[in-house]
N, CA, C and O of each residue as an XYZ file, in Angstrom:
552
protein
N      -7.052     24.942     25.365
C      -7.724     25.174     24.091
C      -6.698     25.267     22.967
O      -5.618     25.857     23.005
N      -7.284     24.510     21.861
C      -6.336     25.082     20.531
C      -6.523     25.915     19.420
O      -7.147     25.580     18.413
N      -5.887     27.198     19.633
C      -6.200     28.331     18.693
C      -6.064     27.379     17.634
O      -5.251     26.457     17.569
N      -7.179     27.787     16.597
C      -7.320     27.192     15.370
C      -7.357     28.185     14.275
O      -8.224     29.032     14.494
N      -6.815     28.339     13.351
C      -6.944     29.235     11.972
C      -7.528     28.049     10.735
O      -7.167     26.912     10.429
N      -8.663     29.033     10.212
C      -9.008     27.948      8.862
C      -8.215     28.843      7.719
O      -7.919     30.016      7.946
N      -7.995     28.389      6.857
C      -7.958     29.332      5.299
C      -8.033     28.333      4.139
O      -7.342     27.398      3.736
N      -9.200     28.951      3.770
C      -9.458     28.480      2.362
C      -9.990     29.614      1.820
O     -10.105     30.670      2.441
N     -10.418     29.383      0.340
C     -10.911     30.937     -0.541
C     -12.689     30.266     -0.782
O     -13.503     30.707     -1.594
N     -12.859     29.349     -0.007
C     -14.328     29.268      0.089
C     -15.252     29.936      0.971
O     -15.000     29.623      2.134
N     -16.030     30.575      0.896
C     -16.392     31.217      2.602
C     -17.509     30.007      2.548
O     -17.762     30.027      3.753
N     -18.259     29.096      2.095
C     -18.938     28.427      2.521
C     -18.212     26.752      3.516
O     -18.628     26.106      4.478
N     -17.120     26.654      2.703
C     -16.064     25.902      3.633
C     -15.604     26.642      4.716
O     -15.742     26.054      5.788
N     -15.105     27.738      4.775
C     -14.746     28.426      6.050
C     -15.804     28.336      7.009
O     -15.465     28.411      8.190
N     -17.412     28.142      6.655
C     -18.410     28.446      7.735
C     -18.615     27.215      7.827
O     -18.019     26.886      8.852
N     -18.959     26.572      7.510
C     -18.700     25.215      7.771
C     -17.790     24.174      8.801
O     -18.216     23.664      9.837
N     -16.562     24.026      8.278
C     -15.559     23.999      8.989
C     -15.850     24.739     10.459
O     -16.077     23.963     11.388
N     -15.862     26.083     10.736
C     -15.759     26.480     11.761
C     -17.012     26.079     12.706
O     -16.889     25.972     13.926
N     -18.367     25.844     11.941
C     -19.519     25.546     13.176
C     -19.350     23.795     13.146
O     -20.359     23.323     13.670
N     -18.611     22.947     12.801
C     -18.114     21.865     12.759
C     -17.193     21.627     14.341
O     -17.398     20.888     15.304
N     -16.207     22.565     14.054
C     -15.376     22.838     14.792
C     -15.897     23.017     16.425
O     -15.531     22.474     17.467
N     -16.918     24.038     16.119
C     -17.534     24.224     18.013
C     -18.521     23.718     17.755
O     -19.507     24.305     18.201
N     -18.730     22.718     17.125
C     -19.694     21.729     17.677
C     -18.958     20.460     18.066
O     -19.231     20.074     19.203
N     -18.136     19.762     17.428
C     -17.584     18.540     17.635
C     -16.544     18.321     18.396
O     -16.339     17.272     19.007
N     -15.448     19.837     18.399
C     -14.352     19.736     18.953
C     -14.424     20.893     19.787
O     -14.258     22.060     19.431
N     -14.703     20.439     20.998
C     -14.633     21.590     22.075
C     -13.056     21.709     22.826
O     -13.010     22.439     23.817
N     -12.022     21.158     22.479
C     -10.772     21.222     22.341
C     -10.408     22.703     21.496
O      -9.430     23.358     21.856
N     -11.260     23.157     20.369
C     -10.773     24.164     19.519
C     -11.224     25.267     20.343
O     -12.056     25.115     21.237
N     -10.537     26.681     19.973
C     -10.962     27.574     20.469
C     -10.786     28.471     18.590
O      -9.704     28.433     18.004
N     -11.525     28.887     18.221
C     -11.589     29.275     16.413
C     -10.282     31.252     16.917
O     -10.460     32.211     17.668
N      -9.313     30.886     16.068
C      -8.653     32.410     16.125
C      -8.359     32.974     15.044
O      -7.559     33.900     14.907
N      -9.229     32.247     13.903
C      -9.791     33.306     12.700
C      -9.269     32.424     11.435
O      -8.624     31.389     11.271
N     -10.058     33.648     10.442
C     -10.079     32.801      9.371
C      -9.116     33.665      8.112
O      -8.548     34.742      8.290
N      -9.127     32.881      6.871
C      -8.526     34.009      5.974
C      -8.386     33.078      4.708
O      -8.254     31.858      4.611
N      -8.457     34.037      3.821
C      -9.211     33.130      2.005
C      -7.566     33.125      1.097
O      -7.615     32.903     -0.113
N      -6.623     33.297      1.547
C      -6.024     33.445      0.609
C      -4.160     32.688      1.156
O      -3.886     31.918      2.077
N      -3.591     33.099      0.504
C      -2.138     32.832      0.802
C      -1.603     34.221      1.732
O      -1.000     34.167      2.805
N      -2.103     35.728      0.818
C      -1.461     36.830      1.550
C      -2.578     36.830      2.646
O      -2.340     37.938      3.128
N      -3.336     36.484      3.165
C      -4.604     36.936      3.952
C      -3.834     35.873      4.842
O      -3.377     36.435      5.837
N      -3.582     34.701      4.810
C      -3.381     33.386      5.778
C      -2.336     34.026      6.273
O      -2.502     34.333      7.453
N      -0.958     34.457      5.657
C       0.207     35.145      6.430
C       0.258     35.811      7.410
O       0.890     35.667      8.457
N      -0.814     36.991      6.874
C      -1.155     37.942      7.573
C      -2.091     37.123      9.290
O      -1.740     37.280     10.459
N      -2.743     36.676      8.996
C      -3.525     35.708      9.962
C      -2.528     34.736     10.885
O      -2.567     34.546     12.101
N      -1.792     34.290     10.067
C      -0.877     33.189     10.904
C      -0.447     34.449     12.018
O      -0.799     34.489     13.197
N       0.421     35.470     11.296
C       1.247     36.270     11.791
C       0.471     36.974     12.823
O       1.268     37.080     13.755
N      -0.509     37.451     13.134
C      -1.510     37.982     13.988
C      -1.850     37.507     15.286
O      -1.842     38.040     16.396
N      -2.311     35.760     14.652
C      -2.979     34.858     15.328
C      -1.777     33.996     16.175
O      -1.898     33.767     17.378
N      -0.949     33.684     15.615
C      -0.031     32.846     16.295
C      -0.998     31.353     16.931
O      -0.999     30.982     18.104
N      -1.742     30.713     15.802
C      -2.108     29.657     15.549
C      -1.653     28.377     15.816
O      -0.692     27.927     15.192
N      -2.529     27.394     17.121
C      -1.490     25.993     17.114
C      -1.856     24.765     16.196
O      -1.230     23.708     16.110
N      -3.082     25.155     15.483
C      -3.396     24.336     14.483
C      -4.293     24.932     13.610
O      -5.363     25.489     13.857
N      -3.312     24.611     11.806
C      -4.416     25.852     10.535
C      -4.505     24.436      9.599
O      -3.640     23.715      9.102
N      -5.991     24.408      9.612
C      -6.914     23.856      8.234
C      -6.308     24.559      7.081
O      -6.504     25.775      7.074
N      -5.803     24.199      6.368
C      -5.489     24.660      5.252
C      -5.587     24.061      3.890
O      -5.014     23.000      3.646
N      -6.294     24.700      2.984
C      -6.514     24.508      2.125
C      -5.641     24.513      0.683
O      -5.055     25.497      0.232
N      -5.700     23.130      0.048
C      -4.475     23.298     -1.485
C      -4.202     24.275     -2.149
O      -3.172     24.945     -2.227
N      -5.850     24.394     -2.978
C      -5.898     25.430     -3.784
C      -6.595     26.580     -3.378
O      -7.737     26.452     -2.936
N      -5.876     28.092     -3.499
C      -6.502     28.966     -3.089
C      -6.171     30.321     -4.232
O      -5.197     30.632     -4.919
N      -7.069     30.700     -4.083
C      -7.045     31.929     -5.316
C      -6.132     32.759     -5.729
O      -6.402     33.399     -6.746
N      -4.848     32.974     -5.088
C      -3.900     33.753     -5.151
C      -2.424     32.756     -4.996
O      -1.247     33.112     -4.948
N      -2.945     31.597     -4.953
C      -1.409     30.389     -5.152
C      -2.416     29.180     -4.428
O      -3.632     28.985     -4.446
N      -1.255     28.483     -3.788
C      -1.471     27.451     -3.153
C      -0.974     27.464     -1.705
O      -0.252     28.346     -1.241
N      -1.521     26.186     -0.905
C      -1.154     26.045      0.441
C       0.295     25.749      0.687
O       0.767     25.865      1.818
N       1.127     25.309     -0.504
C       2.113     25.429     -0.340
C       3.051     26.584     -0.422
O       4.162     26.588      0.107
N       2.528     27.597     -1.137
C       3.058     28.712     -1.557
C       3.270     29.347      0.008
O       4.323     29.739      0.511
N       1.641     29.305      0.720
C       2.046     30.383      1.806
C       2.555     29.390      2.974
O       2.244     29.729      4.115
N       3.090     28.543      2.863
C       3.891     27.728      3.939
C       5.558     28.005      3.367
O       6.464     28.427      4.085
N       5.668     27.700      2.097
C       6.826     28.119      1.896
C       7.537     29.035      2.442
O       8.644     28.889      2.960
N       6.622     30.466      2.289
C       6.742     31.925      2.707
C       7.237     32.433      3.899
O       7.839     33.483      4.122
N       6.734     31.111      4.970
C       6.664     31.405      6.301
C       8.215     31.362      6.793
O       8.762     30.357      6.340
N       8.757     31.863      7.291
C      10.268     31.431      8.532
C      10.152     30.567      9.189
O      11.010     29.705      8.995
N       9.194     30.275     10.211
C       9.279     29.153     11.065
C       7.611     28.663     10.571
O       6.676     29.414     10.294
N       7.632     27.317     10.580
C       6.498     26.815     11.262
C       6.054     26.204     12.562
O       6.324     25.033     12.831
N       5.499     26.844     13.225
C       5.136     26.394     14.905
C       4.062     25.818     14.853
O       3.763     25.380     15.963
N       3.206     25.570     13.965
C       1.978     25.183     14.212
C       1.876     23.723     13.397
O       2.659     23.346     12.525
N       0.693     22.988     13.914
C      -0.086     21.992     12.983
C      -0.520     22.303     11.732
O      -0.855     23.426     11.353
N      -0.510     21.070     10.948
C      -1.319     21.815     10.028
C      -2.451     20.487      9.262
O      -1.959     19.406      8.938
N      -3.721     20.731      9.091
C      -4.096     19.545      8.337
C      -4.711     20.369      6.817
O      -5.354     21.412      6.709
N      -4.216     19.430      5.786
C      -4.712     20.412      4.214
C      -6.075     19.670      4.469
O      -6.596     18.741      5.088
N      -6.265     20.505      3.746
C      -7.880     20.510      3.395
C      -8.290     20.406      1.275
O      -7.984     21.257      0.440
N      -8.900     19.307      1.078
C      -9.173     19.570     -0.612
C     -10.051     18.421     -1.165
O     -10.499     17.494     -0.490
N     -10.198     18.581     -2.242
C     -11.114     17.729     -3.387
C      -9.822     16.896     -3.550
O      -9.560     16.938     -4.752
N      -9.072     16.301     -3.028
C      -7.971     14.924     -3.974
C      -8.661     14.365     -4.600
O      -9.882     14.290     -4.464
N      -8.160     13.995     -5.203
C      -8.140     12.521     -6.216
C      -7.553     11.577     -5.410
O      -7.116     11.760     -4.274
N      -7.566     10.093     -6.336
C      -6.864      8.825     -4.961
C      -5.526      9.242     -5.123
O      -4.906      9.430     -4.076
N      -4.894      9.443     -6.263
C      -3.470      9.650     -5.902
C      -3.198     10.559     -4.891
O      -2.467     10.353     -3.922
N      -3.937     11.779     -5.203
C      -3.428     12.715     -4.307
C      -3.553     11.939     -2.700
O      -2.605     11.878     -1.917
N      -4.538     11.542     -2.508
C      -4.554     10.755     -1.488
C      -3.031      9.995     -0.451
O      -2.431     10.087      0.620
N      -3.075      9.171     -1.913
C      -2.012      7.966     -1.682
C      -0.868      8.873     -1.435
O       0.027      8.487     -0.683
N      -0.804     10.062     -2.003
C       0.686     10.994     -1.393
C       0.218     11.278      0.089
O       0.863     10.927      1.077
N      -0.907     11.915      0.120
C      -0.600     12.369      1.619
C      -0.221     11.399      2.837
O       0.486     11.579      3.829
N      -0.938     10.340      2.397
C      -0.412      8.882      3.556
C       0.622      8.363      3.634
O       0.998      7.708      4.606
N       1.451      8.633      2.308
C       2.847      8.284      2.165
C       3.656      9.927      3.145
O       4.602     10.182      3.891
N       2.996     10.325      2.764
C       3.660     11.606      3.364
C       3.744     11.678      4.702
O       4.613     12.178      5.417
N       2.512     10.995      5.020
C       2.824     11.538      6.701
C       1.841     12.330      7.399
O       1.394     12.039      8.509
N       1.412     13.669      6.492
C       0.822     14.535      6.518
C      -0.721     14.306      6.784
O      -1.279     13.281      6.391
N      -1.517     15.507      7.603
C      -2.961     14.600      7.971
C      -3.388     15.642      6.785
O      -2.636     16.401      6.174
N      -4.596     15.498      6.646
C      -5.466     15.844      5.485
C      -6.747     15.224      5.697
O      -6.934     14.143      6.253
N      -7.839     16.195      5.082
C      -9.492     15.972      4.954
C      -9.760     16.353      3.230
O      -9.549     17.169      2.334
N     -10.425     14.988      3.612
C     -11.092     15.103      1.896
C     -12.141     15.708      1.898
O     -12.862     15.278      2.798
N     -12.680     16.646      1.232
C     -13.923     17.752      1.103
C     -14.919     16.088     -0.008
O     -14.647     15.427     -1.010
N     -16.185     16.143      1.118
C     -17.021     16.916      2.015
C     -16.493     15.682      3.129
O     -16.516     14.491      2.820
N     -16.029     16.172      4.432
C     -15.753     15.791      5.267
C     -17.032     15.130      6.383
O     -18.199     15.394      6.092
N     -16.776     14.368      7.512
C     -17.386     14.048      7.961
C     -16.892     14.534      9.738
O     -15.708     14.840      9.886
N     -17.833     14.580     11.004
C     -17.378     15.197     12.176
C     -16.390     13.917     12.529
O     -15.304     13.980     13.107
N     -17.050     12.759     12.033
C     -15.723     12.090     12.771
C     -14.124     11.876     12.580
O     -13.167     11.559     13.286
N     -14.412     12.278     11.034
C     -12.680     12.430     10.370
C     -12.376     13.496     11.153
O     -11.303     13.408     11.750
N     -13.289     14.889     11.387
C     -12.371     15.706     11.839
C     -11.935     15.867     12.797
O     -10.921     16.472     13.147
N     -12.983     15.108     13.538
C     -12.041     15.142     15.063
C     -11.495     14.440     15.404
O     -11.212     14.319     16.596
N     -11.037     13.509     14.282
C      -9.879     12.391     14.498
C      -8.638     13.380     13.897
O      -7.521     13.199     14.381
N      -8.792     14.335     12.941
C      -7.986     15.310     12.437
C      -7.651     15.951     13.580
O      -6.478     15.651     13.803
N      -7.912     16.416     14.121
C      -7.587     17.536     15.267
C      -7.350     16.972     16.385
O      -6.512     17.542     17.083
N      -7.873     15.912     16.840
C      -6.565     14.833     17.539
C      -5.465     14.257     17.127
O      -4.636     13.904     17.966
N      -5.233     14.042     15.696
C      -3.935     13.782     15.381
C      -3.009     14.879     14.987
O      -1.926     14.717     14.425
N      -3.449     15.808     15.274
C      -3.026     16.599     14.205
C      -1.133     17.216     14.894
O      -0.289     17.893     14.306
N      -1.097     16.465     16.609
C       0.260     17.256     17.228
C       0.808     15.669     16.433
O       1.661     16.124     15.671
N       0.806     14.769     16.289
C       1.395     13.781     16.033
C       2.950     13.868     15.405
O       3.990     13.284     15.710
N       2.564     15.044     14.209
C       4.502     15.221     13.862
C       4.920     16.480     14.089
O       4.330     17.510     13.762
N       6.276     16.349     14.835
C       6.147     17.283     15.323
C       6.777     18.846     14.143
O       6.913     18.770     12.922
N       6.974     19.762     14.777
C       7.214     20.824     14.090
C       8.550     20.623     13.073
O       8.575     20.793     11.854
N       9.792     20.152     14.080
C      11.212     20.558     13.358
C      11.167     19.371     11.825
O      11.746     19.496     10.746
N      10.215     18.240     12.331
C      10.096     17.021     10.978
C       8.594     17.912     10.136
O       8.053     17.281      9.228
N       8.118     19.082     10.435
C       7.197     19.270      8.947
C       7.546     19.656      7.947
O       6.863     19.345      6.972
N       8.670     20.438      7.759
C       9.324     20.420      6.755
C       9.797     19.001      5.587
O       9.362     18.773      4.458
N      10.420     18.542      6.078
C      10.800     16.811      5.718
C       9.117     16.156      4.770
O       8.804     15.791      3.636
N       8.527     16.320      5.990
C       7.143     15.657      5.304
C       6.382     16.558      4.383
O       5.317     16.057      4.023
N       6.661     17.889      3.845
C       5.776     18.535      2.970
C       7.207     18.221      2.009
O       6.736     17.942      0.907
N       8.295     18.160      1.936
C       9.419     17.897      0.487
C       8.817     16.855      0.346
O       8.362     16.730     -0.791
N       8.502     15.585      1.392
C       8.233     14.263      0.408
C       6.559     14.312     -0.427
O       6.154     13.826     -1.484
N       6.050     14.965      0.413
C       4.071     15.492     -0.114
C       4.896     15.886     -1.717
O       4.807     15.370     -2.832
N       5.319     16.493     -1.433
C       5.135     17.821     -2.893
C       6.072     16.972     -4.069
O       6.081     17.249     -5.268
N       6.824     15.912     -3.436
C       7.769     15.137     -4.636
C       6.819     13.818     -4.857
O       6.944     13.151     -5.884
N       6.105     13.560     -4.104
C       4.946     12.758     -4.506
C       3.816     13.109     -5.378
O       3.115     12.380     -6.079
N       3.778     14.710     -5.138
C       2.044     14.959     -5.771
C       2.882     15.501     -7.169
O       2.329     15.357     -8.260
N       3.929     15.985     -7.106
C       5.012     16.122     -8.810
C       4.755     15.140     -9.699
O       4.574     15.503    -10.861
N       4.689     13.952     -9.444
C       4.273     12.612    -10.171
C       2.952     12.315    -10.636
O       2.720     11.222    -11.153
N       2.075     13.180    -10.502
C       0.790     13.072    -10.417
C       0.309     13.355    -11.800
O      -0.543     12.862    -12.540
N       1.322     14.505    -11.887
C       1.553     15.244    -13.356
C       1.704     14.753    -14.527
O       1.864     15.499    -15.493
């Protein structure tokens, strides 16, 4: 099973997502949720998560903020958001998996099968090139 963490600051995306989740992907096992950047920390740190839905924008920063934060990353991660096409066109350049809100079961469980694809010590690498891509956007 793959402990899964969602965080976004939607609770109607969080419920969503998660009855998505044990319905389509019986691979997931759900090990919680959390709305924020300090709430996701706290959650990562708890949960010890092998794959977190994570969301761009969240009420207290961004998905990058609380990845920054972290010491190690051990886990998957797929963002979760409203893009635009550019934003798009970064994440594919990036590397990085991602779901465009309103998602469909089959993206996601093509998400959550791809989601070991890169591995941990290269996610770093691929969120500098995300974030020097979505800089341009500006």
């Amino acid at each position: 099973m793959l402990r899964t963490l969602i965080i976004d600051d939607e609770a109607h995306i969080r419920n969503t997502l998660s009855l998505m989740l044990k319905r389509f992907c019986p691979q997931v096992a759900m090990a919680g949720e959390a709305d924020g950047v300090k709430s996701g920390i706290e959650a990562i740190e708890t949960s010890h998560p092998e794959l977190v839905f994570l969301d761009i924008n969240l009420s207290d920063g961004s998905g990058f903020d609380l990845l920054h934060k972290l010491k190690t990353i051990d886990f998957s991660v797929v963002f979760i958001s409203s893009f635009n096409n550019r934003s798009i066109k970064a994440f594919r350049l990036s590397g990085l998996k991602y779901l465009q809100k309103p998602f469909s079961p089959v993206e996601l469980l093509k998400s959550v099968n791809e989601s070991k694809q890169i591995d941990a010590k290269d996610f770093r690498l691929h969120l500098e090139v995300l974030e020097y891509d979505l800089a341009f956007e500006n």
